[in-house]
C-alpha positions as CSV (number, residue, x, y, z in Angstrom):
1,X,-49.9,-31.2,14.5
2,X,-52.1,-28.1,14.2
3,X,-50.7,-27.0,17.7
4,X,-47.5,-27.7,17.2
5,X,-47.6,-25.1,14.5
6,X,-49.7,-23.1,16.0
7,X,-47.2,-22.8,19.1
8,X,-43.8,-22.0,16.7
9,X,-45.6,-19.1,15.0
10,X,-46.3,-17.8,18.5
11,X,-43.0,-18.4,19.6
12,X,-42.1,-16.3,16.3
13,X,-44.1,-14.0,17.0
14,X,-43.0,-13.2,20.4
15,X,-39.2,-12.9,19.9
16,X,-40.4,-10.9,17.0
17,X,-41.8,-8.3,19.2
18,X,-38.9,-8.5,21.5
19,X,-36.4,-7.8,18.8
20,X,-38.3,-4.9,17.9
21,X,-38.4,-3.4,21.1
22,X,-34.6,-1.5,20.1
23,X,-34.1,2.6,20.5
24,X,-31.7,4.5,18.2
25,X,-31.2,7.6,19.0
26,X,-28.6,10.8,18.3
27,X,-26.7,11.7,21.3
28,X,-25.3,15.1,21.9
29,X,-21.9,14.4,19.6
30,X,-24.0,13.3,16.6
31,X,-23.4,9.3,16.6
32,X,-26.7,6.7,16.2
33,X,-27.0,5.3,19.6
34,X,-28.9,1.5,20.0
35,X,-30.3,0.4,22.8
36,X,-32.5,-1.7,24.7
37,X,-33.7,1.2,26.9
38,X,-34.9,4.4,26.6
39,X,-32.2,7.2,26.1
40,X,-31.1,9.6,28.6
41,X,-33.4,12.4,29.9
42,X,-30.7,15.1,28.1
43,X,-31.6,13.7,24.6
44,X,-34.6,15.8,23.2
45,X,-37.7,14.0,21.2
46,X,-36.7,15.1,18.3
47,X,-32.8,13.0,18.2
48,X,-35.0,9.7,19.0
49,X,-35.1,7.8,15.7
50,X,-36.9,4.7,17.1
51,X,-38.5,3.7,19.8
52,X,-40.5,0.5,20.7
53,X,-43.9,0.7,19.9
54,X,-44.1,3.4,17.2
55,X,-43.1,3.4,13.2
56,X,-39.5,4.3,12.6
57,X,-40.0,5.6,9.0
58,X,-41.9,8.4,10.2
59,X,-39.3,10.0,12.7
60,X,-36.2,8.9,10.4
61,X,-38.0,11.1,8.0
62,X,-37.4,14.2,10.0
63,X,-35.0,16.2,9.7
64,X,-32.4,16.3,13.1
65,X,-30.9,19.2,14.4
66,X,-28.2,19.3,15.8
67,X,-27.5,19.1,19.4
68,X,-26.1,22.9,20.3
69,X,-25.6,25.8,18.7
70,X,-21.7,25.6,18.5
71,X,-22.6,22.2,16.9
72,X,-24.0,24.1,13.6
73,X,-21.0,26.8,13.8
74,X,-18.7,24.0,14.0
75,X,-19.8,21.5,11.4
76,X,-20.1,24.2,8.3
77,X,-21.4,21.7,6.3
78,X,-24.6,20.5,8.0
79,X,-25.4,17.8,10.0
80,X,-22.2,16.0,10.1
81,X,-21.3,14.6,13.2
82,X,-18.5,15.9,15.0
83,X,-15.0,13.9,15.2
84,X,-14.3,14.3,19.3
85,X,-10.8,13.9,20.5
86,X,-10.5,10.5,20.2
87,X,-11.8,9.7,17.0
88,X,-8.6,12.7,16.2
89,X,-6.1,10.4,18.2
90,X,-7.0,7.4,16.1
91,X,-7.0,8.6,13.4
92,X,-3.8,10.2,13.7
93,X,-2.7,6.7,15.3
94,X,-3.7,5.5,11.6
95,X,-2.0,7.7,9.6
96,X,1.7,7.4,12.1
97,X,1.1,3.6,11.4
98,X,0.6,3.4,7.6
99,X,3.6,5.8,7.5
100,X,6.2,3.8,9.4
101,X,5.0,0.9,7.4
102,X,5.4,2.6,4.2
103,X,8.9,2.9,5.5
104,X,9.5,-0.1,6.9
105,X,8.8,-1.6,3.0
106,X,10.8,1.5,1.7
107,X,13.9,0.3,3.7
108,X,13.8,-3.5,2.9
109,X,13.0,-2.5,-0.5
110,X,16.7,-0.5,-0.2
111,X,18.1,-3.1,1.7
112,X,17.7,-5.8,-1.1
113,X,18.4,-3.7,-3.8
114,X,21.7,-3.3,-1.5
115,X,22.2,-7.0,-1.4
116,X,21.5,-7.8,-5.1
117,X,23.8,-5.2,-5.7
118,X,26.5,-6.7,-3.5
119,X,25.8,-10.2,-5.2
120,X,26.2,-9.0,-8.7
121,X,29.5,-7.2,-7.9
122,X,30.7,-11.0,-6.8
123,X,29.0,-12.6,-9.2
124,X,30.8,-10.5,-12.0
125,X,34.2,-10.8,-10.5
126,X,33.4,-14.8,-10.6
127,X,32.7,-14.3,-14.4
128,X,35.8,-12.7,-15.0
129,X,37.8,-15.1,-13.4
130,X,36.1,-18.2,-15.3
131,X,36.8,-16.0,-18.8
132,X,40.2,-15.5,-17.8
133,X,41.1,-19.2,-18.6
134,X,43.0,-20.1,-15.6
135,X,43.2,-23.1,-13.5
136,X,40.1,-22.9,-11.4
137,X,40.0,-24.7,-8.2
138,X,36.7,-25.0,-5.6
139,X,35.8,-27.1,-2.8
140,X,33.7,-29.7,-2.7
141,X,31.4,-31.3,0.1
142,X,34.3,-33.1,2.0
143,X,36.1,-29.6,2.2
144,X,38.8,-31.0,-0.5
145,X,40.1,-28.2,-3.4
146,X,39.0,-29.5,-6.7
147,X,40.2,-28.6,-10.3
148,X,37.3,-27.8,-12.4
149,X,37.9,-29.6,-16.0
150,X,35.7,-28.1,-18.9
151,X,32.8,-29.4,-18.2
152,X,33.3,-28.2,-14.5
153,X,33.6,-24.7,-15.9
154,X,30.7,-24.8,-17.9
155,X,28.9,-25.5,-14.9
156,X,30.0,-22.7,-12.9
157,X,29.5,-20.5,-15.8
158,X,26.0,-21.4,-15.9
159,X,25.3,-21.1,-12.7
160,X,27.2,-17.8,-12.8
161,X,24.8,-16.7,-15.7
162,X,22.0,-17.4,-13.6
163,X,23.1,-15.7,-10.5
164,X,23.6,-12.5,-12.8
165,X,20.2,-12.3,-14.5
166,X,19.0,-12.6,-10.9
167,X,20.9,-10.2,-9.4
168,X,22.0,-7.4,-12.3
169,X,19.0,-5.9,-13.3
């Protein structure tokens, strides 16, 4: 049973050390590269954050310059990373997208208050014509006019009520 233990903690201990065999680096833009393999011959020593073999927290402790000299006039503020074109495109893709759906809500929004608006102009005219107290006919189901009695009217009146509380706010 020893063994068997024995043989998992080296079996740990190997993917271990294989999963710590990663490279970060800073490539010439600025952005934290990972990798399997070493970095690029154009990267200096000094953008490699980790490498295989050696303590991390020592060289993510310096500080990292950046990669040109037009880097430093361009950032102002350090060492930001630049935003390359296409970082600009999408986020400008972004911004045209929230936009048009801001405006897509804006014009159902409209478009309901539109309907409601419509509805509570019919459902007003419906009220005055149950207050007016004449005969009432409607059609039921079968497609047949009906007279509405009084407890007919009551009915539609409630449901008229309803329809404007709904719709004329």
């Amino acid at each position: 049973m020893k063994r068997f233990h024995t043989l998992i903690a080296a079996a740990l201990w190997l993917v271990s050390a294989t999963v710590q065999a990663q490279w970060q680096w800073l490539d010439p833009s600025g952005r934290k590269v990972f990798s399997d393999q070493a970095p690029p011959a154009n990267i200096p020593p000094r953008n490699i954050l980790k490498q295989p073999g050696k303590a991390s927290t020592a060289m993510a402790a310096q500080p990292v310059a950046p990669a040109s000299a037009s880097a430093v006039a361009g950032s102002g503020a350090g060492a930001r990373p630049k935003i390359d074109e296409e970082d600009k495109y999408l986020t400008e893709r972004k911004k045209k997208a929230d936009a048009e759906a801001i405006s897509r809500v804006k014009a159902e929004a409209e478009q309901i208050a539109q309907i409601r608006g419509s509805n509570c102009e019919k459902e007003k005219a419906r009220q005055t014509l149950m207050d007016s107290g004449v005969r009432v006919s409607i059609t039921n189901a079968k497609g047949e006019p009906e007279v509405l009695d009084d407890a007919g009217r009551a009915a539609e009146q409630k449901k008229i009520r309803a329809a404007l509380e709904a719709n004329c706010k």
